[in-house]
C-alpha positions as CSV (number, residue, x, y, z in Angstrom):
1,X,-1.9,-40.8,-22.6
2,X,-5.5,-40.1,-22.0
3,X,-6.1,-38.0,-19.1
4,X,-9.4,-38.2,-17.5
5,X,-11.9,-35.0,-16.4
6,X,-11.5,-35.6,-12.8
7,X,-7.6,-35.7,-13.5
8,X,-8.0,-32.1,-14.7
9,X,-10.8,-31.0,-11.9
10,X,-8.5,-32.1,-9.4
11,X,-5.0,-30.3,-10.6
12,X,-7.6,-27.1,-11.1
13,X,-8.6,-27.3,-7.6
14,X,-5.2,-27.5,-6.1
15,X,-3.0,-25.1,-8.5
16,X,-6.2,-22.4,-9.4
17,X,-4.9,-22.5,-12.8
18,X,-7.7,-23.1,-16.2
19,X,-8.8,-25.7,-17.3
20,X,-6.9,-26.3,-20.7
21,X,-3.3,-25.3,-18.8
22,X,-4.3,-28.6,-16.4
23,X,-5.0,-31.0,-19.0
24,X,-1.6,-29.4,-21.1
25,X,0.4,-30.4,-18.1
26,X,-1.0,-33.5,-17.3
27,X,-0.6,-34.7,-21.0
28,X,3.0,-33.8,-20.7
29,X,3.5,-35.3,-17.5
30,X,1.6,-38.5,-18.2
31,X,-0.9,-38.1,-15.8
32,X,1.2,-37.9,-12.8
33,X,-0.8,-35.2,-10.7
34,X,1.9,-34.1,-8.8
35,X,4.5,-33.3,-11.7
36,X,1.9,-31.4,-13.6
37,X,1.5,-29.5,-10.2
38,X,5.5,-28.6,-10.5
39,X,5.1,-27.8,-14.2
40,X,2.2,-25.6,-13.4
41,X,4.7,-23.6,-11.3
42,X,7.1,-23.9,-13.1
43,X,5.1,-22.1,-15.4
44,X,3.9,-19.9,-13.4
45,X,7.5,-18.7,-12.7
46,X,7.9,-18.3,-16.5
47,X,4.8,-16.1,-16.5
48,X,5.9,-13.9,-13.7
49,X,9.1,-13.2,-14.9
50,X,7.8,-12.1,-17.9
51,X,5.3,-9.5,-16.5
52,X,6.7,-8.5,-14.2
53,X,8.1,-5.6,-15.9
54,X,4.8,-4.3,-16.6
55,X,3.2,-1.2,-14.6
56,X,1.2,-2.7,-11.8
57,X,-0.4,0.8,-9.8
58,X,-3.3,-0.5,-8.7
59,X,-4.4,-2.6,-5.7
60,X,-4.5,-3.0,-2.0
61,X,-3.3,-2.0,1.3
62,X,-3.4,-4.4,3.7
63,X,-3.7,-4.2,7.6
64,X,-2.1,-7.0,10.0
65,X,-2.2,-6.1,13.3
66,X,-1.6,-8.3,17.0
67,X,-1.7,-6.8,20.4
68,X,2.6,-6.5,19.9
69,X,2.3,-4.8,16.2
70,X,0.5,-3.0,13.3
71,X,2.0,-3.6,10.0
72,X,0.7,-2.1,6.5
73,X,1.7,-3.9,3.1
74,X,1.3,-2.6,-0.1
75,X,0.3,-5.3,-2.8
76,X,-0.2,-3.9,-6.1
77,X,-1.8,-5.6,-9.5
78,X,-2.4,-4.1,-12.5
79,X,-6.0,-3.3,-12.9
80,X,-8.9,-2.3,-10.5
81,X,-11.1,-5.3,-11.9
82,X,-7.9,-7.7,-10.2
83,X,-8.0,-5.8,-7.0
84,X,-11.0,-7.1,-6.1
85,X,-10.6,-10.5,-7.6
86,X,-11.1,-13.1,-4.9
87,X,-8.4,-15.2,-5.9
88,X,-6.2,-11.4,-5.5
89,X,-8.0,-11.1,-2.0
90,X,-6.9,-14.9,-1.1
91,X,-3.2,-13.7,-1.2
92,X,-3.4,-10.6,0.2
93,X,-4.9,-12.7,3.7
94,X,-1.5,-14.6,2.9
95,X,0.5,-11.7,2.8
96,X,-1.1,-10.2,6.2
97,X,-0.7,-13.3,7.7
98,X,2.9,-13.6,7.3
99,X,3.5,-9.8,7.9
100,X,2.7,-11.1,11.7
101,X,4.7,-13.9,11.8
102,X,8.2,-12.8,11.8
103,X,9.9,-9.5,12.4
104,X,11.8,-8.5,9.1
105,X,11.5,-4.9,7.4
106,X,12.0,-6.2,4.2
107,X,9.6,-7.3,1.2
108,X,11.9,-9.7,0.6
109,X,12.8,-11.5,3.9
110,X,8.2,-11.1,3.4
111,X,8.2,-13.2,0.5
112,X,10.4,-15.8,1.6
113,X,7.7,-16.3,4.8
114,X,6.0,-19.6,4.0
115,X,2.2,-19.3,2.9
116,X,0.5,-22.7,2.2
117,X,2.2,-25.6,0.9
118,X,5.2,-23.0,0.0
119,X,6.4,-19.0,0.2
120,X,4.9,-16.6,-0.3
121,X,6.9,-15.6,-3.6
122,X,5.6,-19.1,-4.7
123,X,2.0,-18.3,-4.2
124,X,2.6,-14.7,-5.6
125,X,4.2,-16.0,-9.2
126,X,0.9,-19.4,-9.0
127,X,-1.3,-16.2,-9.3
128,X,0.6,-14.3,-11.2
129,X,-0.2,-17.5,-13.9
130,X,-3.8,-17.2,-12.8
131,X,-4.7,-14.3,-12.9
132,X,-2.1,-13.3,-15.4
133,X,-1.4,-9.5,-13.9
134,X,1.8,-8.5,-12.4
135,X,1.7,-9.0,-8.8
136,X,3.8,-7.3,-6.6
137,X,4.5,-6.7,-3.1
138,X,5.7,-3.3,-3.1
139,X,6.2,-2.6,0.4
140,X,6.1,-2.9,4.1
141,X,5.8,-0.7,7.3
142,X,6.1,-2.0,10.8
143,X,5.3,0.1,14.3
144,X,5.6,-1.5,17.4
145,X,3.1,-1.5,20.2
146,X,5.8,-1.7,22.8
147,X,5.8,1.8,24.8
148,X,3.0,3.7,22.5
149,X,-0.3,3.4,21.5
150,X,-0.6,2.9,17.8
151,X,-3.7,3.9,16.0
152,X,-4.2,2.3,12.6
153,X,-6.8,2.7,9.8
154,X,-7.2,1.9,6.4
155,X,-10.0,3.7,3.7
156,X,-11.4,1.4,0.8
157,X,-8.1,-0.8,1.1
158,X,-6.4,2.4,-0.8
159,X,-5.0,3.9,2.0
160,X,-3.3,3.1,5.4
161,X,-1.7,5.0,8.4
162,X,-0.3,4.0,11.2
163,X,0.7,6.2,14.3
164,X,2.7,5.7,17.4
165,X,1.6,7.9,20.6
166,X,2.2,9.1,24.0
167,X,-0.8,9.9,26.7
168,X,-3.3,8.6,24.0
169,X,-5.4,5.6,24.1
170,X,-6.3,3.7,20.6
171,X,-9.1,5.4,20.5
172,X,-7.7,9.1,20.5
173,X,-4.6,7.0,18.0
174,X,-7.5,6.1,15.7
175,X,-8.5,9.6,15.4
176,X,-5.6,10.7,14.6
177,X,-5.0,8.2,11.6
178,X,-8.0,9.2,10.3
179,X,-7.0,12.8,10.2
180,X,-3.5,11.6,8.9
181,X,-5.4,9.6,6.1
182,X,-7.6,12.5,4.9
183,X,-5.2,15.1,5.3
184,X,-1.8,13.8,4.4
185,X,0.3,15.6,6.3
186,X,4.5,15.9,5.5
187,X,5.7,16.5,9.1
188,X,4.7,16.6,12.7
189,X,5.5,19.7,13.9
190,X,6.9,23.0,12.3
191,X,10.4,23.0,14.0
192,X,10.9,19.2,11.6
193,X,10.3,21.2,8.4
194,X,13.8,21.0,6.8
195,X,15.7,24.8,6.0
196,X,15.9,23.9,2.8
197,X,11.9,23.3,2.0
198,X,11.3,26.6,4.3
199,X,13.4,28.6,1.7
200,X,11.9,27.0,-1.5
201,X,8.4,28.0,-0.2
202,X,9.7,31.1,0.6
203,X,11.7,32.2,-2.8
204,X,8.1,30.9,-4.2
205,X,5.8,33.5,-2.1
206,X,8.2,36.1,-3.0
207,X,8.1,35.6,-6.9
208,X,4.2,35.6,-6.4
209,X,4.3,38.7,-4.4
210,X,6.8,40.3,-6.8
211,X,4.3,41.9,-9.2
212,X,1.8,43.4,-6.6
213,X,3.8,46.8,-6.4
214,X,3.9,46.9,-2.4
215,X,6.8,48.2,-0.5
216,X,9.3,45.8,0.8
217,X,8.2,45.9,3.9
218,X,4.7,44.9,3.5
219,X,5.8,42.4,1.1
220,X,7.9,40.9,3.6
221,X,4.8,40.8,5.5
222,X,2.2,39.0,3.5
223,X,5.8,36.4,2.5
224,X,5.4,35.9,6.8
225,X,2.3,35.3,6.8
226,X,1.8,33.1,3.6
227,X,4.9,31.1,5.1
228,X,3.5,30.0,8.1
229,X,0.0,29.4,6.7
230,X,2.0,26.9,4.4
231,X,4.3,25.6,7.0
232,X,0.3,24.6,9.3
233,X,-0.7,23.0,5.7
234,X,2.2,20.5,5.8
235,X,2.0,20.2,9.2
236,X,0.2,17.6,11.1
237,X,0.2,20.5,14.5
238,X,-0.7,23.1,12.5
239,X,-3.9,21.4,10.1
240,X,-7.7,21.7,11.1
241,X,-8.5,18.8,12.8
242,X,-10.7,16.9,11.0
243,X,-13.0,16.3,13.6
244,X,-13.8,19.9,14.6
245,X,-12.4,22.1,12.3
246,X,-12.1,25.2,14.7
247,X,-9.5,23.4,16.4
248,X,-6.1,22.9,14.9
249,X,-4.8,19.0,15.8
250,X,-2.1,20.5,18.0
251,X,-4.3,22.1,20.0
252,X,-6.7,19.0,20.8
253,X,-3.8,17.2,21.2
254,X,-2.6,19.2,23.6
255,X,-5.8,19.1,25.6
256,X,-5.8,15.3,25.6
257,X,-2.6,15.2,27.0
258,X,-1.5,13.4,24.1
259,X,1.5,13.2,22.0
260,X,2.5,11.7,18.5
261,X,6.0,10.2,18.2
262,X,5.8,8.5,14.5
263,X,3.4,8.5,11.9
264,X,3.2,6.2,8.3
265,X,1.0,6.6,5.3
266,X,0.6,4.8,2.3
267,X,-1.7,5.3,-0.7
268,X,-1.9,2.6,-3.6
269,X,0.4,3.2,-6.5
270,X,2.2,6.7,-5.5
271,X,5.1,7.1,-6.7
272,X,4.3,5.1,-9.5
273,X,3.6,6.8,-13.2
274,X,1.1,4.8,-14.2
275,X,-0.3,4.1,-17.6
276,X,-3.2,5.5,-19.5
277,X,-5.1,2.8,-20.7
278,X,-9.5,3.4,-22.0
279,X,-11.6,1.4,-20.6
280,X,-12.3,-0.6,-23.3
281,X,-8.6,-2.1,-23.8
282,X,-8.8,-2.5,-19.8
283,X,-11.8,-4.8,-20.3
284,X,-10.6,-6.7,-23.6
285,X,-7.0,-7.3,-21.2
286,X,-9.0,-8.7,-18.8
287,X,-11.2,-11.1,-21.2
288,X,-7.6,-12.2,-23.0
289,X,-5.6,-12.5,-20.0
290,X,-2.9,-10.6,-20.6
């Protein structure tokens, strides 16, 4: 049958998918709008299936926070250009907006929150046919409010802390993210660094220090010394605070009577080995679609 421009303007507006996939579907559905809108996703499921294999290590981290809880989400896609997509922003208010609205742990029990006229799995595989990236939700952190202060920040949507504290308003919390964010520190304090990454570290300084032609002793020494240098490195207590660097963050903390319980960061895509792909083919994947 015929199908009509405003027909295919109309099943455009409420799916998001292009124009030639709209008139496809209506064709094959005879016109009936709301068919061609389960074909589309249909589709869609089809599509996302079938990418979803593919290395998606770009992306966002998102921020959703009430006066009961912060929570951060990592939702990846597959090129920079899609991160900032509005279509890719439009989900990622979705995915905030559910990360409020229940109080799972799980990406999963995430996806299956509703988001429009459906879940949010739904209206992750519809823009998955969009857009056609892989879209994932990769994961979720949750701190409660209850007890603690929690200070949360994210930089340039790539990366997001969260920590719980003790004696510490938001604002002193806030500080600290931001310290957590620039610095990345493993551990809190030096007495939760595990035996077994003490010894590492230590065999390491030791080979290093092997060749210099010092006595034990002094070798011993410098190993010491190196060690806890090292240990204030992957320490949150023992780093330069980022605000005054003559200070070490222990120390402030310490004179703000404050105390950190819990921390959490996340930075897009680690973890994941991502491609190497020119910017050229980036740009030609874009224009195709694929």
């Amino acid at each position: 049958m015929a199908v009509t421009a405003q027909q295919v303007k109309e099943l455009r507006e409420r799916s998001g998918a292009g124009m030639m996939e709209c008139k496809k579907a209506l064709v094959e559905c005879d016109g009936d709008l709301e068919a061609a809108i389960e074909q589309l996703r249909k589709t869609g499921l089809a599509k996302a299936d079938k990418k979803a294999g593919r290395v998606a290590a770009e992306g966002i981290i998102a921020l959703a926070e009430d006066g009961q809880q912060a929570v951060l989400v990592e939702i990846n896609c597959e090129t920079d250009f899609v991160a900032k997509d509005d279509s890719f922003r439009k989900f990622v208010g979705q995915v905030e907006q559910a990360a409020l609205s229940f109080a799972g742990d799980h990406v999963n029990e995430l996806l299956a929150q509703s988001a429009g006229a459906g879940t949010l799995e739904q209206a992750r595989q519809e823009l998955v046919a969009v857009i056609g990236e892989n879209i994932q939700v990769r994961r979720m952190l949750r701190m409660s409010k209850q007890g603690q202060a929690v200070g949360s920040y994210v930089h340039g949507g790539r990366i997001g802390v969260l920590v719980g504290m003790t004696g510490a308003d938001e604002a002193v919390a806030r500080d600290v993210a931001m310290h957590i964010a620039a610095f990345s520190p493993a551990y809190i304090r030096a007495d939760e660094v595990p035996a077994e990454v003490l010894e590492k570290e230590k065999d390491i300084l030791i080979a290093q220090a092997a060749d210099s032609g010092k006595p034990a002793d002094i070798i011993e020494k410098m190993v010491s010394g190196r060690l806890r240098k090292q240990v204030d490195e992957m320490t949150l207590h023992g780093q330069p605070f980022v605000k005054d660097n003559d200070i070490s963050v222990g120390k402030w903390l310490q004179q703000q009577g404050a105390e950190v319980t819990m921390f959490v960061r996340l930075a897009v895509g680690e973890g994941i080995e991502k491609e190497t792909v020119d910017f050229a083919t980036e740009v030609m994947q874009q224009v195709k679609g694929s």
